[in-house]
Predicted model as a PDB file, atoms N, CA, C, CB and O in Angstrom, pLDDT in the B-factor column:
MODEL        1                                                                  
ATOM      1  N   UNK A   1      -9.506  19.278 -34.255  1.00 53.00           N  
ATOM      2  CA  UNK A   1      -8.205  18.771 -34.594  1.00 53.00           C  
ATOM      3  C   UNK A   1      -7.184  19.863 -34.333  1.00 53.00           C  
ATOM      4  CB  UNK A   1      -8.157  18.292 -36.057  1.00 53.00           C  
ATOM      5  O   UNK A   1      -7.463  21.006 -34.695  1.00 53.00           O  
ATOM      6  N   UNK A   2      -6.092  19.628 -33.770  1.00 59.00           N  
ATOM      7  CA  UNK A   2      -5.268  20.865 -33.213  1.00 59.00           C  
ATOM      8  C   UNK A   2      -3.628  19.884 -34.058  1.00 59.00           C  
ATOM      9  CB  UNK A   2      -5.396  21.160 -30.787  1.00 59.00           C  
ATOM     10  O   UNK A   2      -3.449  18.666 -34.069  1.00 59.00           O  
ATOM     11  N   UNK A   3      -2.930  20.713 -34.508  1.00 62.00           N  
ATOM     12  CA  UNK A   3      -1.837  20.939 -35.372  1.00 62.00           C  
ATOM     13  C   UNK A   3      -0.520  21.343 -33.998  1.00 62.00           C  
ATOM     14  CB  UNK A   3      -2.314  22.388 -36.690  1.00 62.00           C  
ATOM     15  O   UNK A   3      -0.564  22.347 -33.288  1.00 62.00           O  
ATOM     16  N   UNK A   4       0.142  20.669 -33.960  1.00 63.00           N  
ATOM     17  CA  UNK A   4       1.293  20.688 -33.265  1.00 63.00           C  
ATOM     18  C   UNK A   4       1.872  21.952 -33.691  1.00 63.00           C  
ATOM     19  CB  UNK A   4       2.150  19.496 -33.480  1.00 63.00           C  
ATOM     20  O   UNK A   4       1.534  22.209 -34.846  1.00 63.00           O  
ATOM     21  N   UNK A   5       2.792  23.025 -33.052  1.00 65.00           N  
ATOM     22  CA  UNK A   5       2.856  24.126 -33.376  1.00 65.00           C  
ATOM     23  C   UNK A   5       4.816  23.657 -33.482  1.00 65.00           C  
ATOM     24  CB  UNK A   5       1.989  25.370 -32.229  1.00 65.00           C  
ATOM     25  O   UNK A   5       5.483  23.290 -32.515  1.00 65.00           O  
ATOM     26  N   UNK A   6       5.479  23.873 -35.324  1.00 66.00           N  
ATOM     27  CA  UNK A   6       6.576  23.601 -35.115  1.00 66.00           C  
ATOM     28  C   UNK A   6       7.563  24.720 -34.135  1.00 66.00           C  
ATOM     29  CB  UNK A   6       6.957  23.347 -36.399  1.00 66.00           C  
ATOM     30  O   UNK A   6       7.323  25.885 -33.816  1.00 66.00           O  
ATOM     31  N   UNK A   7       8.490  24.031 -33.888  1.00 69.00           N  
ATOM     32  CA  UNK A   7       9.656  25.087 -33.165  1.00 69.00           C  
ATOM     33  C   UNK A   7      10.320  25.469 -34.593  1.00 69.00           C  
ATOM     34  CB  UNK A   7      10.999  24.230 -31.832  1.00 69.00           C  
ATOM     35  O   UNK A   7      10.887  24.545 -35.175  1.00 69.00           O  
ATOM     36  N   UNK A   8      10.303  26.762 -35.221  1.00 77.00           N  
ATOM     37  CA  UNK A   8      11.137  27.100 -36.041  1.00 77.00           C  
ATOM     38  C   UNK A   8      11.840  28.636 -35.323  1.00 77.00           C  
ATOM     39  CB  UNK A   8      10.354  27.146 -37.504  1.00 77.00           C  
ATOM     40  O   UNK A   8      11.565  29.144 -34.236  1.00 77.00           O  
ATOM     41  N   UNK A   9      12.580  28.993 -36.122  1.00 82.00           N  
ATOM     42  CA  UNK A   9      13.454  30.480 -35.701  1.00 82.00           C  
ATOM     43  C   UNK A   9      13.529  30.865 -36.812  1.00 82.00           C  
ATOM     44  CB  UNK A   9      14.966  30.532 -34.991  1.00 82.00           C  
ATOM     45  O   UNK A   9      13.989  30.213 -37.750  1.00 82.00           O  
ATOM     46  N   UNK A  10      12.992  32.219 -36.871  1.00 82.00           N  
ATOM     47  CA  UNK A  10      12.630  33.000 -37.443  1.00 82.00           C  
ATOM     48  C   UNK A  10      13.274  34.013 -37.534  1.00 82.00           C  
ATOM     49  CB  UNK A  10      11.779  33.130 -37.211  1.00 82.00           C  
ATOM     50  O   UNK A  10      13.307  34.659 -36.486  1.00 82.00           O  
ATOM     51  N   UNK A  11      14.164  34.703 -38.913  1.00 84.00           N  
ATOM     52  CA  UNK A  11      14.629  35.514 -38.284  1.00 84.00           C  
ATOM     53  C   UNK A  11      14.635  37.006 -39.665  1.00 84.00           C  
ATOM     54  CB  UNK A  11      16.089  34.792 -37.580  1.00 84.00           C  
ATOM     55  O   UNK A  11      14.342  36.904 -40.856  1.00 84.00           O  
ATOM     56  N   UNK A  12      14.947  37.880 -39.125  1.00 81.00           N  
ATOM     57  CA  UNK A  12      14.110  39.060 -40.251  1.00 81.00           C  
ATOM     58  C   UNK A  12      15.332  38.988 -41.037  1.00 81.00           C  
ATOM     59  CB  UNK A  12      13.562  40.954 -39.662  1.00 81.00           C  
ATOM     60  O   UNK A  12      16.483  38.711 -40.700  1.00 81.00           O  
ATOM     61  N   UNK A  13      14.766  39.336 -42.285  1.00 82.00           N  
ATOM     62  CA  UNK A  13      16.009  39.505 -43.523  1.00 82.00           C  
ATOM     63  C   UNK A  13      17.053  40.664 -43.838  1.00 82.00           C  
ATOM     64  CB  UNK A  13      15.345  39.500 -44.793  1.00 82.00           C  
ATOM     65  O   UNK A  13      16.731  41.830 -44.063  1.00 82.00           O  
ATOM     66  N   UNK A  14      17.985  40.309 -43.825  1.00 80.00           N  
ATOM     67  CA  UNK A  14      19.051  41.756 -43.555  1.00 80.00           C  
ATOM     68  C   UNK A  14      18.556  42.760 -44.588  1.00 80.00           C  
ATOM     69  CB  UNK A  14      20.953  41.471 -43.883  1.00 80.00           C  
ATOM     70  O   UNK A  14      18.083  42.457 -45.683  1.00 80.00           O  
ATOM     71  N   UNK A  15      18.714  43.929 -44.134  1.00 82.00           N  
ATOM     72  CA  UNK A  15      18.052  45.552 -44.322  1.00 82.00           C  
ATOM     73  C   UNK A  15      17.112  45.590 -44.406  1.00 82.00           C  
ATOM     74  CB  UNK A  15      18.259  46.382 -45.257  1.00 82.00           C  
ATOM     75  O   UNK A  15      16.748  46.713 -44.756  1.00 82.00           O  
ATOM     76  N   UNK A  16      15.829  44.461 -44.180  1.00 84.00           N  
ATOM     77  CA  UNK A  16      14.112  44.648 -43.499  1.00 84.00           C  
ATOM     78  C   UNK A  16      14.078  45.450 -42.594  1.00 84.00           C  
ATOM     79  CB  UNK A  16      13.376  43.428 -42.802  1.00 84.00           C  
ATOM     80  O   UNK A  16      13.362  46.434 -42.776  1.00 84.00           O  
ATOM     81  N   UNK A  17      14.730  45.350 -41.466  1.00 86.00           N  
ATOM     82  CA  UNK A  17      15.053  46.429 -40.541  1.00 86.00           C  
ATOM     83  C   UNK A  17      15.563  47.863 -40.743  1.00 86.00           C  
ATOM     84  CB  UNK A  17      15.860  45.955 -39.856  1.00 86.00           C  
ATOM     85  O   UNK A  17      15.300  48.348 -39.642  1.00 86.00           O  
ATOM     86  N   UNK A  18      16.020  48.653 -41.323  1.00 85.00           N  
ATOM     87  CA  UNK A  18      16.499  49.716 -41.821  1.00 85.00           C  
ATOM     88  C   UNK A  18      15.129  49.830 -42.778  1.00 85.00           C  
ATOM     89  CB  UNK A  18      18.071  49.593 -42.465  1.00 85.00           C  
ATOM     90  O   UNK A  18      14.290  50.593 -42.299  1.00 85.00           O  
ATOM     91  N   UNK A  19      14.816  49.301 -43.852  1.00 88.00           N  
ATOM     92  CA  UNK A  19      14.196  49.574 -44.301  1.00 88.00           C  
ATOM     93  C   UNK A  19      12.917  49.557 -43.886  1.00 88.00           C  
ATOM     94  CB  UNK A  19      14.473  49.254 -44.989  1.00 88.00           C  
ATOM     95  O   UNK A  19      12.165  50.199 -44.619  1.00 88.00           O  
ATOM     96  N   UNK A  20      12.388  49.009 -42.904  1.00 91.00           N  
ATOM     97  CA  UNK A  20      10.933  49.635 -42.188  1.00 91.00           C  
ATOM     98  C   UNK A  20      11.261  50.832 -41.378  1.00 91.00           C  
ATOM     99  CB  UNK A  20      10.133  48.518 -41.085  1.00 91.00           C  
ATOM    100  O   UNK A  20      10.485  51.759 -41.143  1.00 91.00           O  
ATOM    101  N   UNK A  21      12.605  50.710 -40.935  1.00 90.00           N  
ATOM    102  CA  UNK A  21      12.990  52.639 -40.192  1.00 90.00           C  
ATOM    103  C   UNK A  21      12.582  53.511 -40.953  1.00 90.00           C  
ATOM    104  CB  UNK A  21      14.663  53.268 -40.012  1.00 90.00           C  
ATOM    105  O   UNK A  21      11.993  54.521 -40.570  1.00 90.00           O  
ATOM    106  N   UNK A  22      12.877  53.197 -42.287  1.00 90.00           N  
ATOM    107  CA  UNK A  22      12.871  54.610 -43.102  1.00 90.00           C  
ATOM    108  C   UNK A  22      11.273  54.976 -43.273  1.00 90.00           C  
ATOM    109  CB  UNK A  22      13.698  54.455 -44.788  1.00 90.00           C  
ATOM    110  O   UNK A  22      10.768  56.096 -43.353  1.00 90.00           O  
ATOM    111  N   UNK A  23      10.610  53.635 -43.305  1.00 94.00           N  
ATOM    112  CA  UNK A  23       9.281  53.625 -43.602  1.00 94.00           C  
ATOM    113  C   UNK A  23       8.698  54.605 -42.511  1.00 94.00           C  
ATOM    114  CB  UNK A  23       8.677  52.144 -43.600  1.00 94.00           C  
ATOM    115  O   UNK A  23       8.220  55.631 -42.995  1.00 94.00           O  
ATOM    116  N   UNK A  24       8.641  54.504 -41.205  1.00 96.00           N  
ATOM    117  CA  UNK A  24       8.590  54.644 -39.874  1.00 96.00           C  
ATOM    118  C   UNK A  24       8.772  56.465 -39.803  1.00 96.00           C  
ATOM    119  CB  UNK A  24       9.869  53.597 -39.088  1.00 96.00           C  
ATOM    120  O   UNK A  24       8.165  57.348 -39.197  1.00 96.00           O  
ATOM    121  N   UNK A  25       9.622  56.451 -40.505  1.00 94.00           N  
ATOM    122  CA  UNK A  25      10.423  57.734 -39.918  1.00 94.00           C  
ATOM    123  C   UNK A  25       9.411  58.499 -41.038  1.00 94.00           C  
ATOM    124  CB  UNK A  25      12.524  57.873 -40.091  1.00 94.00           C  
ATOM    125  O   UNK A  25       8.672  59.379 -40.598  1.00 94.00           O  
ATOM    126  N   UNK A  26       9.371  58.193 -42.398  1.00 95.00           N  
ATOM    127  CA  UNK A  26       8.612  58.826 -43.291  1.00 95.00           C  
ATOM    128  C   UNK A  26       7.364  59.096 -43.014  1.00 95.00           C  
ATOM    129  CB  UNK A  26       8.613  58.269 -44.289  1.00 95.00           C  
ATOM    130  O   UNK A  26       6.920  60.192 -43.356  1.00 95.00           O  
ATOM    131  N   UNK A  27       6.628  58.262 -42.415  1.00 97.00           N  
ATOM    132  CA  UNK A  27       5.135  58.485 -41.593  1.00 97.00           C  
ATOM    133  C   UNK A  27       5.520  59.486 -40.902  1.00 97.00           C  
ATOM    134  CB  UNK A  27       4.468  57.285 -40.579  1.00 97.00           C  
ATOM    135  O   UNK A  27       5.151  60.569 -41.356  1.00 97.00           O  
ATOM    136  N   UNK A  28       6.160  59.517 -39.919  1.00 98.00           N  
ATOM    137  CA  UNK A  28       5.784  60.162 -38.522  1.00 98.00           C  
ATOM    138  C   UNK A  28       6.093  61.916 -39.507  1.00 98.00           C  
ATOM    139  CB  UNK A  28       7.200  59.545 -36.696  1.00 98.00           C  
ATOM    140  O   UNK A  28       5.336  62.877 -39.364  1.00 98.00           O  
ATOM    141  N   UNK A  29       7.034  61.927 -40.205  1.00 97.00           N  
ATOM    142  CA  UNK A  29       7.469  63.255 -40.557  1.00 97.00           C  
ATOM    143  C   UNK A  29       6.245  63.764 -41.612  1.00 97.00           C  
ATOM    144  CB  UNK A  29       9.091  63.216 -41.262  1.00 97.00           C  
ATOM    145  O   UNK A  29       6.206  64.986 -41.754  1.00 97.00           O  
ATOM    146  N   UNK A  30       5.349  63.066 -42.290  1.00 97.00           N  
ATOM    147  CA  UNK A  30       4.185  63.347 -43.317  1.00 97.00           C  
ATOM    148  C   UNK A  30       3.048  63.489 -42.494  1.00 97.00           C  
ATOM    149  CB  UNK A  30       3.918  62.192 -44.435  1.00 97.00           C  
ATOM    150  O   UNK A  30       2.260  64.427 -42.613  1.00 97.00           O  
ATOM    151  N   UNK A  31       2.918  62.395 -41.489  1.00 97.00           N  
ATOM    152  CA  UNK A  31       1.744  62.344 -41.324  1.00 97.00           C  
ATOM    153  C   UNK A  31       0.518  62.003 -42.176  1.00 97.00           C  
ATOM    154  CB  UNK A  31       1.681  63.201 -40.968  1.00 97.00           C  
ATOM    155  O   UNK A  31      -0.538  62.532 -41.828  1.00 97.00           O  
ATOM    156  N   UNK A  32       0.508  61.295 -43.109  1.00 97.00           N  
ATOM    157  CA  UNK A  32       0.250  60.944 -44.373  1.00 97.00           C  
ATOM    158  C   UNK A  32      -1.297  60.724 -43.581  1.00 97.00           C  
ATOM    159  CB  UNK A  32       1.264  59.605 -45.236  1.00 97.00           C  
ATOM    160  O   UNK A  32      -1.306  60.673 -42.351  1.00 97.00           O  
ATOM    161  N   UNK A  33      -2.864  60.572 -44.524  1.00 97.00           N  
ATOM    162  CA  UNK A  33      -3.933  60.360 -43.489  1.00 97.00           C  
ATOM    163  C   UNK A  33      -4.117  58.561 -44.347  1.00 97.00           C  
ATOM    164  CB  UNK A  33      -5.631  61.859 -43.536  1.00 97.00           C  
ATOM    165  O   UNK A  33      -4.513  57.570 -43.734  1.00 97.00           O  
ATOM    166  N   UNK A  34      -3.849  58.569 -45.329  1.00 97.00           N  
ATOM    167  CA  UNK A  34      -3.659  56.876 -45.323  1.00 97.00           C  
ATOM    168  C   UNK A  34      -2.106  56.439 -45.848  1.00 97.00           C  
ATOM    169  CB  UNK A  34      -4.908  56.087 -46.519  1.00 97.00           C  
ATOM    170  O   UNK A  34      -1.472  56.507 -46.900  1.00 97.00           O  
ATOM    171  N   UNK A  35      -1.834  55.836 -44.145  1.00 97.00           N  
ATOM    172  CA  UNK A  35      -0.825  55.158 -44.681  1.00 97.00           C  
ATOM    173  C   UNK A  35      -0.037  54.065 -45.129  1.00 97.00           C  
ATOM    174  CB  UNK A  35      -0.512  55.348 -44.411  1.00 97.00           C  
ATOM    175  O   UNK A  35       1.144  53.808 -44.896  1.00 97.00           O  
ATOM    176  N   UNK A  36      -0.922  53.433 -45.844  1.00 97.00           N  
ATOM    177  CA  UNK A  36      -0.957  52.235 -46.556  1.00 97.00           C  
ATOM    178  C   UNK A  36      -0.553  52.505 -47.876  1.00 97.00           C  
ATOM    179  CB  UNK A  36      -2.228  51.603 -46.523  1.00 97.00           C  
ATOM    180  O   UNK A  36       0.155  51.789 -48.583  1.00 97.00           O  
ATOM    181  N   UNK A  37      -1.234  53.975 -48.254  1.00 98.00           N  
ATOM    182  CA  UNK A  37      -1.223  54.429 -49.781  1.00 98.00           C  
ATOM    183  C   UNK A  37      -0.123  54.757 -49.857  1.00 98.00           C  
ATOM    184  CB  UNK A  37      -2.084  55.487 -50.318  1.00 98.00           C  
ATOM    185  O   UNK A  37       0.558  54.294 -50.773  1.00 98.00           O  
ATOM    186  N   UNK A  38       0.561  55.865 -48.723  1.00 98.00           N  
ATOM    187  CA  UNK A  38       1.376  56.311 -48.449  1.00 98.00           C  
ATOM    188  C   UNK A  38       2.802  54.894 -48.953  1.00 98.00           C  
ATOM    189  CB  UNK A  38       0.973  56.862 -46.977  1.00 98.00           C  
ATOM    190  O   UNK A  38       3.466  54.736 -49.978  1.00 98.00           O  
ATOM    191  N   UNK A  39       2.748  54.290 -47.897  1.00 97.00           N  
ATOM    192  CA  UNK A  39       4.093  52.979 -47.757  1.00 97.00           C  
ATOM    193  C   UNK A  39       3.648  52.728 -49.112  1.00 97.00           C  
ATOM    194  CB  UNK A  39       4.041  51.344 -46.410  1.00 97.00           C  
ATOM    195  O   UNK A  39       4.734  52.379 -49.576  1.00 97.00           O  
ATOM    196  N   UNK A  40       2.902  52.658 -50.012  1.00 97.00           N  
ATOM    197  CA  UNK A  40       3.024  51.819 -51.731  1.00 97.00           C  
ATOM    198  C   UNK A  40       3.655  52.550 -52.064  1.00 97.00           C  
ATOM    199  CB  UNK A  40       1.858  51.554 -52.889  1.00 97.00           C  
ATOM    200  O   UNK A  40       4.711  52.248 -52.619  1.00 97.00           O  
ATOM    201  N   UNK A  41       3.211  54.067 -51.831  1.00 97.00           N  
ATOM    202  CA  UNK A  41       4.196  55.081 -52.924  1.00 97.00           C  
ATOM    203  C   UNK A  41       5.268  55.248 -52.493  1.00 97.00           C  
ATOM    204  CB  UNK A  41       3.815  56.498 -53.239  1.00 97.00           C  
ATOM    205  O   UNK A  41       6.080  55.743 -53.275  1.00 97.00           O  
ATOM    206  N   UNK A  42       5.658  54.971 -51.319  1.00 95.00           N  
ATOM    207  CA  UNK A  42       7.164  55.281 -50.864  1.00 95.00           C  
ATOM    208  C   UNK A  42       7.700  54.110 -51.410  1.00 95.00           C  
ATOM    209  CB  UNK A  42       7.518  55.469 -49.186  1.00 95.00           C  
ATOM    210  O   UNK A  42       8.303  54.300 -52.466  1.00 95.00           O  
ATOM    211  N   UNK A  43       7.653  52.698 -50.917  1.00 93.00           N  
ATOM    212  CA  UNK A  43       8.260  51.473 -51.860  1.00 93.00           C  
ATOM    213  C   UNK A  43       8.323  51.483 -52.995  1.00 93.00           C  
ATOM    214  CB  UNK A  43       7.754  50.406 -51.831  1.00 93.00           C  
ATOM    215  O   UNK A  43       9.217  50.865 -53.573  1.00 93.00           O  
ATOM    216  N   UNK A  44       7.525  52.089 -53.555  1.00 94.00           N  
ATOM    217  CA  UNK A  44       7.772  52.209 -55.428  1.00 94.00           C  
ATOM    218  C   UNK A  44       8.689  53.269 -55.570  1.00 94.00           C  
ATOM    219  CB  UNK A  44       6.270  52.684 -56.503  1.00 94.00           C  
ATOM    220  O   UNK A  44       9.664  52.938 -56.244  1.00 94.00           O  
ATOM    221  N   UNK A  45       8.705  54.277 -55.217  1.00 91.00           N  
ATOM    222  CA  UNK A  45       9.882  54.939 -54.970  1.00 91.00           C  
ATOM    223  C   UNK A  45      11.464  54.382 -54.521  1.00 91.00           C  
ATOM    224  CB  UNK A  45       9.441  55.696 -54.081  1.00 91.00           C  
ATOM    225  O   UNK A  45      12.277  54.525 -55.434  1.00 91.00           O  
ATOM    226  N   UNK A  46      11.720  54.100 -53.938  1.00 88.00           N  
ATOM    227  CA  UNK A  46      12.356  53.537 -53.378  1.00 88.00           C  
ATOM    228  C   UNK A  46      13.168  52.158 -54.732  1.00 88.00           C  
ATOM    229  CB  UNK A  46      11.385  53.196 -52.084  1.00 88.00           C  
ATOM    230  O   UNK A  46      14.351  52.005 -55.037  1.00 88.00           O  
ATOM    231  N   UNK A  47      11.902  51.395 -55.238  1.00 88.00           N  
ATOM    232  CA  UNK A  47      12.274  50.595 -56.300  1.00 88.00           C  
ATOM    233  C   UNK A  47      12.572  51.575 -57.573  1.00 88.00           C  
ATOM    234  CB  UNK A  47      11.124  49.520 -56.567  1.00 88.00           C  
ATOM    235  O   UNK A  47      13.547  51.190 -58.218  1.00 88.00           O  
ATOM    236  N   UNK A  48      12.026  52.609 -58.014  1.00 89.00           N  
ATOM    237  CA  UNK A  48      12.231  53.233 -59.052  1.00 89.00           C  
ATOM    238  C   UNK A  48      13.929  53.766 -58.949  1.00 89.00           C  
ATOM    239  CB  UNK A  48      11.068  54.339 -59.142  1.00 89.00           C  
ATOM    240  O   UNK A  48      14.760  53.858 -59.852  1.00 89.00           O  
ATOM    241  N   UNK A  49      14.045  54.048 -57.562  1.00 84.00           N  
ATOM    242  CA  UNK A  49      15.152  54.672 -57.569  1.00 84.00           C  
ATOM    243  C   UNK A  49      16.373  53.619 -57.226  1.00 84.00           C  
ATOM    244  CB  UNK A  49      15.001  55.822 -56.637  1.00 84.00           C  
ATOM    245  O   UNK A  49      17.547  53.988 -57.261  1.00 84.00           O  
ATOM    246  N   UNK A  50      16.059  52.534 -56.956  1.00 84.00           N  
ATOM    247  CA  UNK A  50      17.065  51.222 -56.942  1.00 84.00           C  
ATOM    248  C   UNK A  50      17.330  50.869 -58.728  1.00 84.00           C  
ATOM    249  CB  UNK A  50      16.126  49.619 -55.964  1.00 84.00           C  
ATOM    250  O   UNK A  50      18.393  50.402 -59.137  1.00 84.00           O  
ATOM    251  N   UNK A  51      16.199  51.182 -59.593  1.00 86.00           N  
ATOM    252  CA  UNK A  51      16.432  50.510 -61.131  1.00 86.00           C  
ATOM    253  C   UNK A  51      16.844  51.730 -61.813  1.00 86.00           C  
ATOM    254  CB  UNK A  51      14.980  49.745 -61.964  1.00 86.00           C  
ATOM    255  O   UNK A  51      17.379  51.496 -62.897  1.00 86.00           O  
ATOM    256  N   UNK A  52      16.733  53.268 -61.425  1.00 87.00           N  
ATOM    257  CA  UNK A  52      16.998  54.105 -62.444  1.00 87.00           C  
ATOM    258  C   UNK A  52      18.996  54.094 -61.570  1.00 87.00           C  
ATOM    259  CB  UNK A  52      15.648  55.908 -62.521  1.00 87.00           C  
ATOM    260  O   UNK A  52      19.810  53.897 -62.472  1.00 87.00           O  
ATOM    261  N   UNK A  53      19.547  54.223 -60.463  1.00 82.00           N  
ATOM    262  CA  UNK A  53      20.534  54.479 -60.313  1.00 82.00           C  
ATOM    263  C   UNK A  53      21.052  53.008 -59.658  1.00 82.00           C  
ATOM    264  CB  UNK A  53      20.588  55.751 -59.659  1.00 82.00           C  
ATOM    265  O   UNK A  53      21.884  53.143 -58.761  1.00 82.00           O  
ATOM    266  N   UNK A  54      20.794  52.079 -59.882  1.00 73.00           N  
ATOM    267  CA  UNK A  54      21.443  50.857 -58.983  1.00 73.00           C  
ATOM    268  C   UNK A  54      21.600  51.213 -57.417  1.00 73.00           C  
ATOM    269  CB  UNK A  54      23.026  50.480 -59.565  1.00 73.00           C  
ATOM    270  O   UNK A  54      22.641  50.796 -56.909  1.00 73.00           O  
ATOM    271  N   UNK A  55      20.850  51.816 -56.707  1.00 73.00           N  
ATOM    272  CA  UNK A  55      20.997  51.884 -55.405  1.00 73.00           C  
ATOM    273  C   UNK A  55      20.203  51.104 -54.666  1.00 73.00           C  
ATOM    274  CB  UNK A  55      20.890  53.010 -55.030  1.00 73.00           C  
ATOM    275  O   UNK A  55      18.997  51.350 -54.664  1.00 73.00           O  
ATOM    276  N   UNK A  56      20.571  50.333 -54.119  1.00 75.00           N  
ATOM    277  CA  UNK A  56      19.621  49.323 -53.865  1.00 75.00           C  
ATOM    278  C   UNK A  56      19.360  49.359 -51.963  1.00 75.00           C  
ATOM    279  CB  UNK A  56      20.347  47.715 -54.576  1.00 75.00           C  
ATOM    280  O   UNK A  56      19.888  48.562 -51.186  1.00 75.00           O  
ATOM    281  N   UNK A  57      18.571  50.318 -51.634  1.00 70.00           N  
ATOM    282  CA  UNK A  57      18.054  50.569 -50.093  1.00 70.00           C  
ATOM    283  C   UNK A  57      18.517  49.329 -49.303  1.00 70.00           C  
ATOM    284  CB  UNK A  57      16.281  50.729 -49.951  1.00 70.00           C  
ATOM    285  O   UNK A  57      19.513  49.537 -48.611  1.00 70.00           O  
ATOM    286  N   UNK A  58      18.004  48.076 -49.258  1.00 73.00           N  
ATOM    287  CA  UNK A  58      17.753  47.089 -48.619  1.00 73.00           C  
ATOM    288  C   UNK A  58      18.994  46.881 -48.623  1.00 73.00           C  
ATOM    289  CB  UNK A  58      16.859  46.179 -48.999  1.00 73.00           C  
ATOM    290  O   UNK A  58      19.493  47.420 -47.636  1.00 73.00           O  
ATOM    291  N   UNK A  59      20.096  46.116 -49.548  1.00 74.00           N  
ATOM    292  CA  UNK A  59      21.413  45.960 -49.480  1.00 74.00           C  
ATOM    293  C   UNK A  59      22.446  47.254 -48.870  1.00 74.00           C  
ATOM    294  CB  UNK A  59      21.709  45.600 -50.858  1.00 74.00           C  
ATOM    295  O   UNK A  59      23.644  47.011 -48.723  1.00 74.00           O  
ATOM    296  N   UNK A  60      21.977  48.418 -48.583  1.00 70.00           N  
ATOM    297  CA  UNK A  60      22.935  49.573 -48.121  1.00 70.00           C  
ATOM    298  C   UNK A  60      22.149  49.451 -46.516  1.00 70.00           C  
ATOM    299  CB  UNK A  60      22.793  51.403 -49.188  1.00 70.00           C  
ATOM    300  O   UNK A  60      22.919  49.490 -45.557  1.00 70.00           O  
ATOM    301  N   UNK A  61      21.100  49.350 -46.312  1.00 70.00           N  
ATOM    302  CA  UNK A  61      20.574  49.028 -44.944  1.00 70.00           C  
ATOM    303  C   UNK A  61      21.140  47.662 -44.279  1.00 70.00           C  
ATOM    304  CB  UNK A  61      19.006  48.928 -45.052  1.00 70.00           C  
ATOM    305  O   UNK A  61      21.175  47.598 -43.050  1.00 70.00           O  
ATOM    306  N   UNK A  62      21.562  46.624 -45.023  1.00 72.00           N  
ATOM    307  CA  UNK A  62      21.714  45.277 -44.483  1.00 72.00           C  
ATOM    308  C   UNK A  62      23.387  45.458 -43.672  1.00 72.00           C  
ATOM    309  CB  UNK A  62      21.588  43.959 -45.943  1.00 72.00           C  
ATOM    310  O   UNK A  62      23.750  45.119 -42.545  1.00 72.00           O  
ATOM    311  N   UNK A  63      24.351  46.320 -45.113  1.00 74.00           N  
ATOM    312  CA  UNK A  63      25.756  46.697 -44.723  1.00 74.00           C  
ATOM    313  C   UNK A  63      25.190  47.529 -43.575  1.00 74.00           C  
ATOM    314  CB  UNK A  63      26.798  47.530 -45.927  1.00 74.00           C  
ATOM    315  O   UNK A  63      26.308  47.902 -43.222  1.00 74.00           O  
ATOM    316  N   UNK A  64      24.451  48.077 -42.776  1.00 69.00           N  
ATOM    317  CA  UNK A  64      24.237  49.398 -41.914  1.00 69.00           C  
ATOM    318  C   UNK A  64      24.529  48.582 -40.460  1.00 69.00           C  
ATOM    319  CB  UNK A  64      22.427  50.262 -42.087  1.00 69.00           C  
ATOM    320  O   UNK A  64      25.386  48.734 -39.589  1.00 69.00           O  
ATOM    321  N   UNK A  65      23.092  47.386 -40.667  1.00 65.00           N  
ATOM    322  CA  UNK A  65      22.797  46.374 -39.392  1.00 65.00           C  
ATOM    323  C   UNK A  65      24.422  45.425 -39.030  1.00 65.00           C  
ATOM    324  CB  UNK A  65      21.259  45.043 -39.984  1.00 65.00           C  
ATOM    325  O   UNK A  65      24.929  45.038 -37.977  1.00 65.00           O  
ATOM    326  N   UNK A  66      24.760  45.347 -40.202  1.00 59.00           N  
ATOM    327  CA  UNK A  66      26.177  44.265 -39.867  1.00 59.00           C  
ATOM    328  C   UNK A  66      27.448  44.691 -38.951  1.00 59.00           C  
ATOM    329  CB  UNK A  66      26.955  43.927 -41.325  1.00 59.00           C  
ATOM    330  O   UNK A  66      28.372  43.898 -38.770  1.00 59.00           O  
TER     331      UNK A  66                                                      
ENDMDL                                                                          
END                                                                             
């Protein structure tokens, strides 16, 4: 049985982009040897520091892309 494949458009969510840069850029400069563990602790970071000072990465990346 084969499922018709819809036409949708897809499109990435403003400061997803900026915010996988930073991700990106943080690897290459660590070199981290897992970086899976690595990207959790950086995103929790990242959230800790959006709830302790209201800075919110994703919304200052989205104003970046616009």
């Amino acid at each position: 049985m084969s499922i018709a494949a819809a036409n949708t458009n897809l499109r990435v969510p403003a400061g997803f982009r900026n915010l996988l840069e930073g991700l990106a850029r943080e690897v290459l400069r660590e070199q981290p040897t897992d970086v899976v563990a690595f990207a959790a602790q950086y995103f929790q970071k990242l959230l800790e520091q959006r709830e302790a000072g209201g800075v919110d990465p994703v919304a200052w990346g989205a104003m970046l892309e616009d």
